[in-house]
C-alpha positions in Angstrom: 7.7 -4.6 18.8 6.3 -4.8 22.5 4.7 -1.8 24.0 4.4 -2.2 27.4 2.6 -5.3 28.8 -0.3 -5.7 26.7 -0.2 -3.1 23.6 2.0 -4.8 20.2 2.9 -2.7 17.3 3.3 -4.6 14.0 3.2 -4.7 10.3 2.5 -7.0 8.2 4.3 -5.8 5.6 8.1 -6.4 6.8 8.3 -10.0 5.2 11.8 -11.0 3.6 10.6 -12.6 0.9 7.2 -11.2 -0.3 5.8 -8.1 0.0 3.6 -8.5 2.9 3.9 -11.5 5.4 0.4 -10.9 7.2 -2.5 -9.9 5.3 -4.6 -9.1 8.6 -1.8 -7.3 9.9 -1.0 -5.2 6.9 -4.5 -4.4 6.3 -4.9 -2.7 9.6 -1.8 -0.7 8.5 -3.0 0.5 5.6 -6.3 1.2 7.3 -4.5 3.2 9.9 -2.3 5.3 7.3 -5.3 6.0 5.4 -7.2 7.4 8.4 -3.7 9.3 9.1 -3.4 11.1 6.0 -6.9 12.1 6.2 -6.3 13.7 9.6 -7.9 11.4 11.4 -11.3 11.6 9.6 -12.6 9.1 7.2 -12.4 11.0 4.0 -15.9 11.3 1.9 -14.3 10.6 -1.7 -12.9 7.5 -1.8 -8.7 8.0 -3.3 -7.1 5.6 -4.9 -3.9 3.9 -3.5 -1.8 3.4 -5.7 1.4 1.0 -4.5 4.8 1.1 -5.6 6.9 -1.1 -3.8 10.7 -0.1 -3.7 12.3 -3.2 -1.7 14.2 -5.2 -4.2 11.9 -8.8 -4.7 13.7 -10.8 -6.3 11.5 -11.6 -9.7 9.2 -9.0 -8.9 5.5 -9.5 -7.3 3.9 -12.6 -7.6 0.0 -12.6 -8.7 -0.8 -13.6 -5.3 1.0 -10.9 -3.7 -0.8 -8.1 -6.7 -4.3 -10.1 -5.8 -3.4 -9.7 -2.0 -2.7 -5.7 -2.2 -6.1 -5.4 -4.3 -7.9 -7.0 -1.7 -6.6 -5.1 1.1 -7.7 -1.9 -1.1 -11.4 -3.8 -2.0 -11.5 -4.5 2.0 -11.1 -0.8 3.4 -13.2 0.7 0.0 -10.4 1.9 -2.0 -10.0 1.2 -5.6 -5.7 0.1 -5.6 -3.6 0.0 -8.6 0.1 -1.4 -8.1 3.1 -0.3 -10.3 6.1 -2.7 -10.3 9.4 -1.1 -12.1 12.7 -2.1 -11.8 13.5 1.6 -10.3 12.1 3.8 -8.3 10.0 6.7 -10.2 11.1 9.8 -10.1 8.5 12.5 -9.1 7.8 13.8 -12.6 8.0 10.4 -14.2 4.9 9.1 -11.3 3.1 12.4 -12.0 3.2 11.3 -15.6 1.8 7.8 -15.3 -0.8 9.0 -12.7 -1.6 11.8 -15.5 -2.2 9.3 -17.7 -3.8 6.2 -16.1 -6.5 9.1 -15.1 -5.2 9.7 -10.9 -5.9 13.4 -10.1 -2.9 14.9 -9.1 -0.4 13.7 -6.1 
């Protein structure tokens, strides 16, 4: 998407086919959304991402593409854990696997 004549907005994670199609691209994302949901501050404690990709890939994530979100995570400090299911968790049911793989609460 072009914003006016020399700003672009893009992710890197709208890929047909895997789950991100620029690692640069979706690291500055992720980067951004962290800084976002800290209010714009870089938070002191370093949270855990924790990924849970919803689009339907066929045969599920490759090791490249698990490898590839870790390193995003390693690159901006955060510790990332990625959950592939066949379905979507339900609130209670990701409560209870963050409850017990050790995550604080949501």
């Amino acid at each position: 998407m072009r914003l006016g004549s020399e700003v672009s907005l893009c992710t890197g994670f709208q890929h047909p086919r895997v789950v991100f199609g620029n690692f640069e691209d979706s690291l500055l994302v992720l980067e951004e959304f962290v800084r976002r949901a800290y209010g714009g501050k870089i938070p002191l404690l370093r949270p855990r991402l924790l990924f849970h990709p919803l689009e339907a890939l066929a045969g599920g994530l490759s090791a490249v593409e698990i490898h590839g979100l870790m390193a995003m995570g390693v690159k901006i400090g955060r510790q990332v854990e990625v959950i592939e299911t066949a379905n979507a968790l339900t609130d209670a049911e990701l409560q209870t696997y963050l409850t017990q793989t050790g995550y604080s609460s949501v």
